[in-house]
LUMPADREN-651322 format. One line per field, with one value per atom (N, C-alpha, C): atom name; residue number from 0; x, y, z. Coordinates in steps of 0.05 Angstrom, whole numbers, plus 5000, padded with zeros to 4 digits. Layout:
at	c(CA, ...) .
i	c(NUM, ...) .
east	c(X, ...) .
north	c(Y, ...) .
up	c(Z, ...) .
This chain:
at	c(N, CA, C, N, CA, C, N, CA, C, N, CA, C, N, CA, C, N, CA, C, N, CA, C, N, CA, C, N, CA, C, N, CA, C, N, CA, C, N, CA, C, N, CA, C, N, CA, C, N, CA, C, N, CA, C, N, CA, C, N, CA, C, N, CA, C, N, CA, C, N, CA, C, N, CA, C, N, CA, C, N, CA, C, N, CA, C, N, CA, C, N, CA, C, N, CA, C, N, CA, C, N, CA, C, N, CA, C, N, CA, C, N, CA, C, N, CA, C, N, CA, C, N, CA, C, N, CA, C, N, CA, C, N, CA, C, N, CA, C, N, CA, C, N, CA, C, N, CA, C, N, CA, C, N, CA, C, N, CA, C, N, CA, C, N, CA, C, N, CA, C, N, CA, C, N, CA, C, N, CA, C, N, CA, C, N, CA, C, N, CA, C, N, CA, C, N, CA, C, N, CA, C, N, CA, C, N, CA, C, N, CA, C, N, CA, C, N, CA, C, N, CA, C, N, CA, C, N, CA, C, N, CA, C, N, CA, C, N, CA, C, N, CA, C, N, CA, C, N, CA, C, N, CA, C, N, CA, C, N, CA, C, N, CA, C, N, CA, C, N, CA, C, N, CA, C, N, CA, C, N, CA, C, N, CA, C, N, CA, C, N, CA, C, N, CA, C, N, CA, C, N, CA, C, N, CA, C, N, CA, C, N, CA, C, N, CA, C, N, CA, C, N, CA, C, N, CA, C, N, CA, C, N, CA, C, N, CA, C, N, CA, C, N, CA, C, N, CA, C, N, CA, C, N, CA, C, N, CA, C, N, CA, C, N, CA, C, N, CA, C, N, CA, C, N, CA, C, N, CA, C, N, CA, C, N, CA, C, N, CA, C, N, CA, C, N, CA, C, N, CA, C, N, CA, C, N, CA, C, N, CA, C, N, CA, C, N, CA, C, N, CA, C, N, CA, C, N, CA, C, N, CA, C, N, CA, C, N, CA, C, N, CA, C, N, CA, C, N, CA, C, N, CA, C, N, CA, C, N, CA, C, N, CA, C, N, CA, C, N, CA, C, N, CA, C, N, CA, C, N, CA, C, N, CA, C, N, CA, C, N, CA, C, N, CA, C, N, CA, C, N, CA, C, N, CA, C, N, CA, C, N, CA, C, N, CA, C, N, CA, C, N, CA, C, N, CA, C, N, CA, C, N, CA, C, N, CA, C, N, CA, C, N, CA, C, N, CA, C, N, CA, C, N, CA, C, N, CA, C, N, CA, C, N, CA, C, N, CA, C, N, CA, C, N, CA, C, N, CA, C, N, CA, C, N, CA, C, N, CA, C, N, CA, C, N, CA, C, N, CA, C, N, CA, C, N, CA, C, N, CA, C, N, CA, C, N, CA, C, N, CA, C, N, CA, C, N, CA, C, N, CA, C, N, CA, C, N, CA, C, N, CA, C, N, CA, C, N, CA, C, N, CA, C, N, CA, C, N, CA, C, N, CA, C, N, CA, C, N, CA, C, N, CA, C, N, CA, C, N, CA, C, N, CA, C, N, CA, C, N, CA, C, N, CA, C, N, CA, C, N, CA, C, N, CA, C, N, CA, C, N, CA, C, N, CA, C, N, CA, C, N, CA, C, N, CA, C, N, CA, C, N, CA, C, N, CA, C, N, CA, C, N, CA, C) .
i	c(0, 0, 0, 1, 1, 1, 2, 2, 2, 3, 3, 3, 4, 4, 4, 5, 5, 5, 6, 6, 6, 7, 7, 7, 8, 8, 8, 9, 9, 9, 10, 10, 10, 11, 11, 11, 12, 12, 12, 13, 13, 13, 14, 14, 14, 15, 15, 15, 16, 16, 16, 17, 17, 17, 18, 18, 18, 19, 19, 19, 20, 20, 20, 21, 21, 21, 22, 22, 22, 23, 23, 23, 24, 24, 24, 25, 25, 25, 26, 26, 26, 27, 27, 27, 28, 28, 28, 29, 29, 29, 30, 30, 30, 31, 31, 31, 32, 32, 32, 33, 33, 33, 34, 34, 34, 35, 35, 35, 36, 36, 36, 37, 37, 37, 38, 38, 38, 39, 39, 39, 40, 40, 40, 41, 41, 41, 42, 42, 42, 43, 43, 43, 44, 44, 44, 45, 45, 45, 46, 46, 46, 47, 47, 47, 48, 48, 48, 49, 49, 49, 50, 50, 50, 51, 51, 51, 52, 52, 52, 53, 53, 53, 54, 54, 54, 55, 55, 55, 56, 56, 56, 57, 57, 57, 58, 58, 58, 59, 59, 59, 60, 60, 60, 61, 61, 61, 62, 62, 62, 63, 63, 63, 64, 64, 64, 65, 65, 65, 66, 66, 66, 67, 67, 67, 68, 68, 68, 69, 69, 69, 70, 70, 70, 71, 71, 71, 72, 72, 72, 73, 73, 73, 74, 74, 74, 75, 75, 75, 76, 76, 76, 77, 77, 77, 78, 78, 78, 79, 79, 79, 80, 80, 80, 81, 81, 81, 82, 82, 82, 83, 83, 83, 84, 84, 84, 85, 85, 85, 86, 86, 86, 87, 87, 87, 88, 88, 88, 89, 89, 89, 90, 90, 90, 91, 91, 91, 92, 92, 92, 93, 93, 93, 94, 94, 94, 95, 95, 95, 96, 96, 96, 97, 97, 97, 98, 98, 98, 99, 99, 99, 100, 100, 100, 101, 101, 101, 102, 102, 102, 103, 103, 103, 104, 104, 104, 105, 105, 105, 106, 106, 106, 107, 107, 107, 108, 108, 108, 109, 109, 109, 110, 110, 110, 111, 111, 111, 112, 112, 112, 113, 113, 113, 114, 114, 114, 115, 115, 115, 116, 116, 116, 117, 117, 117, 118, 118, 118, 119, 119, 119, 120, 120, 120, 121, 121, 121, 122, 122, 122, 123, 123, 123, 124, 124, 124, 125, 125, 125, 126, 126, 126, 127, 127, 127, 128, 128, 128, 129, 129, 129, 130, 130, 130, 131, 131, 131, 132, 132, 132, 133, 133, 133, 134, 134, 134, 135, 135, 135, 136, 136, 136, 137, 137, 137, 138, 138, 138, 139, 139, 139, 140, 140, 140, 141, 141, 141, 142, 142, 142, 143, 143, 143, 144, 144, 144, 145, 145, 145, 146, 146, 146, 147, 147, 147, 148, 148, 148, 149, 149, 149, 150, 150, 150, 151, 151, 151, 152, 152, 152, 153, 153, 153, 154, 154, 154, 155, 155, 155, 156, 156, 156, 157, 157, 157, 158, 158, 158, 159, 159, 159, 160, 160, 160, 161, 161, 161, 162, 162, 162, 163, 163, 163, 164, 164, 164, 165, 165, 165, 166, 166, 166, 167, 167, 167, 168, 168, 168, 169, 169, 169, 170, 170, 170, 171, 171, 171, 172, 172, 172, 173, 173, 173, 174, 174, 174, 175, 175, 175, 176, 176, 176, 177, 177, 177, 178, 178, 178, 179, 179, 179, 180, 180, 180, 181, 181, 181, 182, 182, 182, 183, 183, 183, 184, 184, 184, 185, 185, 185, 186, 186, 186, 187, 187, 187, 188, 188, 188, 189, 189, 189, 190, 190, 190, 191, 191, 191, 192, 192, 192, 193, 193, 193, 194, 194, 194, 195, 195, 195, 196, 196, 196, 197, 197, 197, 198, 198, 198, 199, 199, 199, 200, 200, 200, 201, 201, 201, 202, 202, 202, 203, 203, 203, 204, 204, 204, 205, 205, 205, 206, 206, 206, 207, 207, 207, 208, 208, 208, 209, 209, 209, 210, 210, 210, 211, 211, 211, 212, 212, 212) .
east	c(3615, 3621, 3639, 3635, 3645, 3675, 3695, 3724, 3720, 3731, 3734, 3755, 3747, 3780, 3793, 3814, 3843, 3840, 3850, 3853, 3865, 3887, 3898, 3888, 3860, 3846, 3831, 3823, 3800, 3815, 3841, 3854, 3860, 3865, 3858, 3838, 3808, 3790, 3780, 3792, 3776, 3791, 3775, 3794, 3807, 3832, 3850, 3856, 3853, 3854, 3875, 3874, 3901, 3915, 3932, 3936, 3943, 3939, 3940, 3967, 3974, 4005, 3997, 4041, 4043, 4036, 4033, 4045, 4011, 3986, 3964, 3949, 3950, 3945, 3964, 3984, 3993, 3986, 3969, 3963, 3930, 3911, 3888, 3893, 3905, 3907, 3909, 3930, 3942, 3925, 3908, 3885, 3860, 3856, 3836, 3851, 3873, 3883, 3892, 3902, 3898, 3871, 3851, 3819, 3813, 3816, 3817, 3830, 3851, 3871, 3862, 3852, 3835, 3809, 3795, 3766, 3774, 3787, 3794, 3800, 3827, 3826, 3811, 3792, 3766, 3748, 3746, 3729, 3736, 3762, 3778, 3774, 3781, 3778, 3752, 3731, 3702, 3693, 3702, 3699, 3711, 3747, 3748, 3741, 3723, 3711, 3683, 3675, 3644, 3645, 3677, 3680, 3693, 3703, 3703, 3686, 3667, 3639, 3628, 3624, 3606, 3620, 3649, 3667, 3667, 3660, 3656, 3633, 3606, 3586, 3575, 3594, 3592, 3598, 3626, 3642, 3615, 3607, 3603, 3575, 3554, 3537, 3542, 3569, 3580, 3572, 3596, 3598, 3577, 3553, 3528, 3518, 3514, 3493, 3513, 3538, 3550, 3549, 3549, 3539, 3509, 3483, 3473, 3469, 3479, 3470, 3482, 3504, 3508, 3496, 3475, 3454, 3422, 3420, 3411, 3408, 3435, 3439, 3438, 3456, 3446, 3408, 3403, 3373, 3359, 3368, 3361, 3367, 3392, 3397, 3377, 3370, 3357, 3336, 3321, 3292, 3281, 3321, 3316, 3315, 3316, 3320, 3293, 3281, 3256, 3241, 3241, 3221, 3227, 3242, 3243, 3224, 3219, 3194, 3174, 3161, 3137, 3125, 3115, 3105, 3115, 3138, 3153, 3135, 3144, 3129, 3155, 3153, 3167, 3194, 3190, 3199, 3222, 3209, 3232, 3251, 3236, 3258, 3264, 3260, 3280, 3303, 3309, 3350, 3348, 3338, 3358, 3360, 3342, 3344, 3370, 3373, 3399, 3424, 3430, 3447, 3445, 3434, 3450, 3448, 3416, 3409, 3431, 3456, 3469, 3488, 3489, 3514, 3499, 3469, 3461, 3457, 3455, 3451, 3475, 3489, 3528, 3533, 3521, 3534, 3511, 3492, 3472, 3480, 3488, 3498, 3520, 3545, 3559, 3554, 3538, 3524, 3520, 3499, 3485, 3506, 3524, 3540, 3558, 3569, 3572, 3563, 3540, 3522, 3514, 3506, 3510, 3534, 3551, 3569, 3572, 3564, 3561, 3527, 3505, 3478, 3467, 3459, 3446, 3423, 3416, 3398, 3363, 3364, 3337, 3332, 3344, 3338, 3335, 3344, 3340, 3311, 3285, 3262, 3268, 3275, 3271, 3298, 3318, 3342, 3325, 3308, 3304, 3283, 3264, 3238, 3258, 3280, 3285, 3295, 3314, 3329, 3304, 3293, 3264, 3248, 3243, 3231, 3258, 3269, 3290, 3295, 3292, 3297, 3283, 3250, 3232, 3226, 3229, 3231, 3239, 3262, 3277, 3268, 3252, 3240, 3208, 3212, 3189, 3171, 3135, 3139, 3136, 3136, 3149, 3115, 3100, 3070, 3075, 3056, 3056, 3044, 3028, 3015, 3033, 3047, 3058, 3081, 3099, 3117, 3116, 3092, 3083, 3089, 3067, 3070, 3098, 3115, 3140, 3153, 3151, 3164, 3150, 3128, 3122, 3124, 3130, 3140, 3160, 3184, 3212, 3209, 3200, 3202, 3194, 3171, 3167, 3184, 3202, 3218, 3239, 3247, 3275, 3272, 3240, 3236, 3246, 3227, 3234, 3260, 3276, 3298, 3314, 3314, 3327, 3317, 3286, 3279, 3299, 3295, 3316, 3330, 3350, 3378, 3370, 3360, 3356, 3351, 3336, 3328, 3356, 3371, 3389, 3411, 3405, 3422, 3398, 3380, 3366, 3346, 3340, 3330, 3293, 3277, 3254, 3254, 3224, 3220, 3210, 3222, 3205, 3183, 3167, 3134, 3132, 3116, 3116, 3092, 3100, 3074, 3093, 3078, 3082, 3061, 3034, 3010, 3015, 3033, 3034, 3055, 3062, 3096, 3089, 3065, 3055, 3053, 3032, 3027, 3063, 3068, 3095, 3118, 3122, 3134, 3115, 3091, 3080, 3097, 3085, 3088, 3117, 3131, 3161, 3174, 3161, 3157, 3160, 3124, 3111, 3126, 3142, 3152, 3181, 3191, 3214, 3211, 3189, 3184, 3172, 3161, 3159, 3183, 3202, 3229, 3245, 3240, 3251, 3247, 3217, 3208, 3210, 3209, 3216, 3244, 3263, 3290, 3292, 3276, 3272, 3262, 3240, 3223, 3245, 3254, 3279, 3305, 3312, 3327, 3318, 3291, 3282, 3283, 3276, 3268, 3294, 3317, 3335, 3351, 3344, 3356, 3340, 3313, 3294, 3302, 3302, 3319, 3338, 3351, 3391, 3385, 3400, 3391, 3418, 3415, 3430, 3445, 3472, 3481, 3481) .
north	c(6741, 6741, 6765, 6780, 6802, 6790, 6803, 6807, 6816, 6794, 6812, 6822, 6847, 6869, 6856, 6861, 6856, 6868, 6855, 6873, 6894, 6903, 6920, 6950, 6940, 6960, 6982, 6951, 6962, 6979, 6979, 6999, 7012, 7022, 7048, 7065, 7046, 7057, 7073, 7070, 7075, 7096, 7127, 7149, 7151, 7160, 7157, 7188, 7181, 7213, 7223, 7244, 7262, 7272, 7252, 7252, 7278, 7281, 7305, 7312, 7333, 7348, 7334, 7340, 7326, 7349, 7379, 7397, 7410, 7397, 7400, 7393, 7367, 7373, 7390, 7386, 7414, 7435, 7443, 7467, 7473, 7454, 7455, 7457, 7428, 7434, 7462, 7480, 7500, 7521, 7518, 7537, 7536, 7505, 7512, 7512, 7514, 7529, 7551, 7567, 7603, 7609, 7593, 7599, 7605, 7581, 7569, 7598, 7605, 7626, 7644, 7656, 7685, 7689, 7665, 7655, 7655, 7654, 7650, 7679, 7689, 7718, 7738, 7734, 7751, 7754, 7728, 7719, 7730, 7725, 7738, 7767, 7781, 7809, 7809, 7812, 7812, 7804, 7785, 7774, 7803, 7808, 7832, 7851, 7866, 7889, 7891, 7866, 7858, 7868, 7854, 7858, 7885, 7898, 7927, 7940, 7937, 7945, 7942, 7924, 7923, 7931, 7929, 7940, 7980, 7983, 8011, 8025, 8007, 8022, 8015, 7999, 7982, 8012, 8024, 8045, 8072, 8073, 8097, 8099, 8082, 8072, 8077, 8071, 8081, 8096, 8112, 8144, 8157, 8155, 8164, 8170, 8141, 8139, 8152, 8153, 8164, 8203, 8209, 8237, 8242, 8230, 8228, 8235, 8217, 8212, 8242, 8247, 8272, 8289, 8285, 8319, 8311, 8282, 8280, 8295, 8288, 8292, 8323, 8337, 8370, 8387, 8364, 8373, 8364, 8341, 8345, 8361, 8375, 8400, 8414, 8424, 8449, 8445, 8413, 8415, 8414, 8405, 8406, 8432, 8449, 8484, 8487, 8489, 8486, 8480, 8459, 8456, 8471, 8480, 8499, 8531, 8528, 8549, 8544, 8522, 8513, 8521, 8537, 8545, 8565, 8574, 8607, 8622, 8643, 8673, 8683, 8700, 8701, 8722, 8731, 8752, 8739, 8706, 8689, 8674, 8667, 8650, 8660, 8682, 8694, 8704, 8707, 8710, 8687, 8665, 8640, 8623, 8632, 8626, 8638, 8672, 8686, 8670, 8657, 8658, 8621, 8606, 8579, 8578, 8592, 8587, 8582, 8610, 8607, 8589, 8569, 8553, 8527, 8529, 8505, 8508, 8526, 8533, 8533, 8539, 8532, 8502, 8493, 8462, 8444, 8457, 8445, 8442, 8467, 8471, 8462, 8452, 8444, 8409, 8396, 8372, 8374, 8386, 8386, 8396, 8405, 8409, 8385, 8361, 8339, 8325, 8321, 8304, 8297, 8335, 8349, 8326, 8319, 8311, 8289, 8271, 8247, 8227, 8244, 8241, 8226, 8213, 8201, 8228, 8233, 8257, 8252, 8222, 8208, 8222, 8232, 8241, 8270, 8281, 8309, 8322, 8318, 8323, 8323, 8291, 8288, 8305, 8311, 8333, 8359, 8367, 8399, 8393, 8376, 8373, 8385, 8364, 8367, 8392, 8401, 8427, 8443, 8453, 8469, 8468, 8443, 8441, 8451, 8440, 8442, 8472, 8498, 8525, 8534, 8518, 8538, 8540, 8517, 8510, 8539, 8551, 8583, 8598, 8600, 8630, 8642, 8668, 8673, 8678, 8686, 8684, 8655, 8658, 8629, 8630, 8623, 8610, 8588, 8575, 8560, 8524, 8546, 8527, 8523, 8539, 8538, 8531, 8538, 8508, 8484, 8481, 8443, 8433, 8449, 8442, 8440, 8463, 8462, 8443, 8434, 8419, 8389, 8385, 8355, 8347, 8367, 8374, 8364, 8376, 8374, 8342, 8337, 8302, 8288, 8296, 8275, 8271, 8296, 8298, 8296, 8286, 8258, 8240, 8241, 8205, 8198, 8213, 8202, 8203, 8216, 8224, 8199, 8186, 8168, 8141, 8140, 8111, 8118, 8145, 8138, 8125, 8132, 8115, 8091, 8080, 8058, 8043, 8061, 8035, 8033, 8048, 8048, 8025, 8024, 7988, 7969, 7968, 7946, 7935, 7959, 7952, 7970, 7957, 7967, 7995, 8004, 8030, 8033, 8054, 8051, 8064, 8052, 8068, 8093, 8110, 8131, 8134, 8138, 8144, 8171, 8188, 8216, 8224, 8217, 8222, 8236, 8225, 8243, 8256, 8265, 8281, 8312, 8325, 8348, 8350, 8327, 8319, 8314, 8299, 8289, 8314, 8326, 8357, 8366, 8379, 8398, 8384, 8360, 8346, 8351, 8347, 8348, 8377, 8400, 8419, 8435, 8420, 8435, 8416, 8397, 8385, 8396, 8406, 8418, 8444, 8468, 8493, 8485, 8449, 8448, 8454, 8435, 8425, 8452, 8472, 8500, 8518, 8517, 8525, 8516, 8494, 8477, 8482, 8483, 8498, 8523, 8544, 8574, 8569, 8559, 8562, 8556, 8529, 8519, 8546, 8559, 8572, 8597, 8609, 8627, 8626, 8598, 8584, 8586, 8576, 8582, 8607, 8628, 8651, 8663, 8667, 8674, 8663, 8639, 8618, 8623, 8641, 8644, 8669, 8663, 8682, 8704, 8727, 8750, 8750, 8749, 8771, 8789) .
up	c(4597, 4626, 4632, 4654, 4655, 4677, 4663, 4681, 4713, 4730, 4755, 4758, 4768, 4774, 4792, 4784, 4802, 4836, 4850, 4875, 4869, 4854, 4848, 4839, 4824, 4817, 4836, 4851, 4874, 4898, 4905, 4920, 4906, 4885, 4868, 4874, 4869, 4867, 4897, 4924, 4947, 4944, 4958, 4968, 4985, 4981, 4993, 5008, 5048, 5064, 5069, 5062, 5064, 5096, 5093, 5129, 5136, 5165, 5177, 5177, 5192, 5190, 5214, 5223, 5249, 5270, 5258, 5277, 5286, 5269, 5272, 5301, 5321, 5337, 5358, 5356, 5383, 5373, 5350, 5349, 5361, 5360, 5362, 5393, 5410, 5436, 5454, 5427, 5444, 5441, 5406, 5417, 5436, 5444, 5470, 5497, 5492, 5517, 5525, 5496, 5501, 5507, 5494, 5491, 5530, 5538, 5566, 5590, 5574, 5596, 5593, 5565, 5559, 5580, 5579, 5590, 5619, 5631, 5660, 5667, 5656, 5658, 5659, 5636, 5635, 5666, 5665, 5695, 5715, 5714, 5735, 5747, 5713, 5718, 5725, 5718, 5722, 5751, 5764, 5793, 5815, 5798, 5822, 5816, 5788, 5789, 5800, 5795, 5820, 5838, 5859, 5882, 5895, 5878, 5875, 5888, 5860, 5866, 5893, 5896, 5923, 5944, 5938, 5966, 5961, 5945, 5940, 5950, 5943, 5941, 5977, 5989, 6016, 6029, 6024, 6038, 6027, 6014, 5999, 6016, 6020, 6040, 6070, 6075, 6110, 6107, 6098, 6094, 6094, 6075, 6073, 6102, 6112, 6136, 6157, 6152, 6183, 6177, 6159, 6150, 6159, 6149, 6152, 6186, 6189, 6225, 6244, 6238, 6248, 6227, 6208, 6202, 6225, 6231, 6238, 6277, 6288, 6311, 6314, 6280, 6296, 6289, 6271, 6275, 6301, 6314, 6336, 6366, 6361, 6379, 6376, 6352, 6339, 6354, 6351, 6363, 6398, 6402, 6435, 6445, 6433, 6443, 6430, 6404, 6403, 6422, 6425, 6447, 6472, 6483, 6500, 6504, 6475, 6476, 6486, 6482, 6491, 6521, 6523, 6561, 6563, 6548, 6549, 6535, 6540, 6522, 6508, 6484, 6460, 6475, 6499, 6503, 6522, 6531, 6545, 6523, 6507, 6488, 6475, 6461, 6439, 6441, 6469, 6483, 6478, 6486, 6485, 6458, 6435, 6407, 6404, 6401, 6402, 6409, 6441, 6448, 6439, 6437, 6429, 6395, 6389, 6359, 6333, 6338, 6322, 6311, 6342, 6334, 6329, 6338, 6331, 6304, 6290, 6261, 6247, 6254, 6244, 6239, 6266, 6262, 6242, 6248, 6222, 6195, 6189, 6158, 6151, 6174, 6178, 6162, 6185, 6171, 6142, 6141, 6123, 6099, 6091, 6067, 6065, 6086, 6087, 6066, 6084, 6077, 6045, 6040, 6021, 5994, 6005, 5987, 5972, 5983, 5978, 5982, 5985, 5987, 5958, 5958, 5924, 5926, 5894, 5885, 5886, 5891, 5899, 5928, 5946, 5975, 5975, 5950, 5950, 5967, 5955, 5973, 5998, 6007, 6034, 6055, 6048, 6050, 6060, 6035, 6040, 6053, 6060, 6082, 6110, 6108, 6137, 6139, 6124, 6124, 6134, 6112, 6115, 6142, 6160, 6184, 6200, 6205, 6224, 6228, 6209, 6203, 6208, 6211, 6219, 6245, 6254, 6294, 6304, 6303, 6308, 6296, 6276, 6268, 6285, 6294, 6307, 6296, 6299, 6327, 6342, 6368, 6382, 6395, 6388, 6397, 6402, 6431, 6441, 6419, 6403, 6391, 6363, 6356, 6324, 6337, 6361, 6368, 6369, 6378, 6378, 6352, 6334, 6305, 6300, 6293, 6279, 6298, 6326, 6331, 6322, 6329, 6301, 6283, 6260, 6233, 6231, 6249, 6244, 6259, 6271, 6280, 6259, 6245, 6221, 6196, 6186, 6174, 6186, 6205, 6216, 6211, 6218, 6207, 6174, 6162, 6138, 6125, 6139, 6131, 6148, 6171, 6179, 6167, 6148, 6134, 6113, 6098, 6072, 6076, 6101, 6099, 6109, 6124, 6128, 6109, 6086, 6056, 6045, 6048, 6029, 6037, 6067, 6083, 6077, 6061, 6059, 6077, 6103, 6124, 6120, 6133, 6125, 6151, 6147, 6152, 6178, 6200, 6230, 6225, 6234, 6237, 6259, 6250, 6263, 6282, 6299, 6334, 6343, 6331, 6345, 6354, 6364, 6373, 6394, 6415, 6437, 6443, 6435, 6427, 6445, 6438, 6453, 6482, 6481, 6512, 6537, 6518, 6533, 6544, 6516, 6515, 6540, 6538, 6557, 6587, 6596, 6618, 6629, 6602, 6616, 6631, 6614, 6618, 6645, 6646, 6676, 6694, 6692, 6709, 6717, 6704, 6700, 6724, 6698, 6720, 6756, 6761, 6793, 6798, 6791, 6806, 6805, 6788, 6790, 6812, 6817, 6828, 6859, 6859, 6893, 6903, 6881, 6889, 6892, 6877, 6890, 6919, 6923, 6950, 6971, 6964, 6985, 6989, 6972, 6972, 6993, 6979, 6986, 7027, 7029, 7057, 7066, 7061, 7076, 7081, 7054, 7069, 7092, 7093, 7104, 7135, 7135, 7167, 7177, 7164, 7166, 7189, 7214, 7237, 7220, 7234, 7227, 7254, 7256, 7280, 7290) .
């Protein structure tokens, strides 16, 4: 018959766990709580360089489009004297290319080296389209018919030059109806040389009426 062991034995025999230090949990605690402060900080930083960001590229976007908009406004001087050729003969508009041309060409380049400054390099094309139209509106000769053109030209290249920026606010593209841009120009024109002309006649009429002493 086999001996039963002693109780004595049998708590011998179980293993016995090596208790923890006392100083073991405040240490675990405290590393998921540097873990915790690191992890927050990080976030932190990362949240205001996000917001940086977008507050940067928000300003950098103004700026753009408000540059923009004044290259836009002196290309449209350029084309409002342009069109002034239209119905003239080269021998009427070319004093008055002379006498406004230059400063509408000053303040162009003026814009345009702006603009120039802060432009993303994706708009480059669409930059020298306009530059390029806008330059040729004032070069002679001043034909009735190659004004229309360079003046349609330089309208289509505003356009695209005012969608760029508009993509660049996230906003979609205006569609273009320049179909009657000629017609309208002529009209405004010959409407102009009546009302010139009705004020000579009137004029003419009243000195003609004016008794003499």
């Amino acid at each position: 018959m086999t001996p039963t062991p002693s109780p004595s034995l049998l708590v011998e025999q179980i293993p016995t766990v090596a208790a923890a230090p006392w100083w073991g949990v405040p240490v675990v605690a405290g590393s998921f709580l540097l873990l915790g402060g690191v992890l927050t900080f990080l976030f932190t930083r990362w949240n205001e360089r996000a917001k940086y960001e977008r507050d940067r590229n928000r300003e950098d976007t103004k700026e753009l489009v408000e540059f923009g908009a004044q290259l836009v406004n002196a290309g449209n001087a350029a084309r409002d004297l342009a069109m002034l050729g239209i119905g003239r003969s080269a021998a009427e508009f070319a004093p008055m290319v002379a006498k406004q041309g230059v400063k509408l060409m000053d303040d162009y380049q003026l814009a345009m080296t702006r603009f120039r400054l802060v432009y993303p390099a994706g708009m480059d094309d669409v930059l020298k389209e306009h530059a390029t139209k806008t330059i040729a509106m004032l070069i002679p000769p001043y034909s009735d018919a190659g004004q229309e053109a360079s003046v349609h030209e330089q309208r289509k290249a505003t356009s695209r030059l005012v969608n760029a920026l508009r993509a660049l606010q996230g906003h979609s593209p205006i569609p273009n109806d320049l179909g009657g841009e000629s017609t309208l120009v002529a009209d405004a024109l010959q409407a102009m040389d009546i009302l010139i002309e009705e004020i000579r006649s009137e004029s003419n009429a009243g000195k003609h009426g004016k008794r003499v002493p």
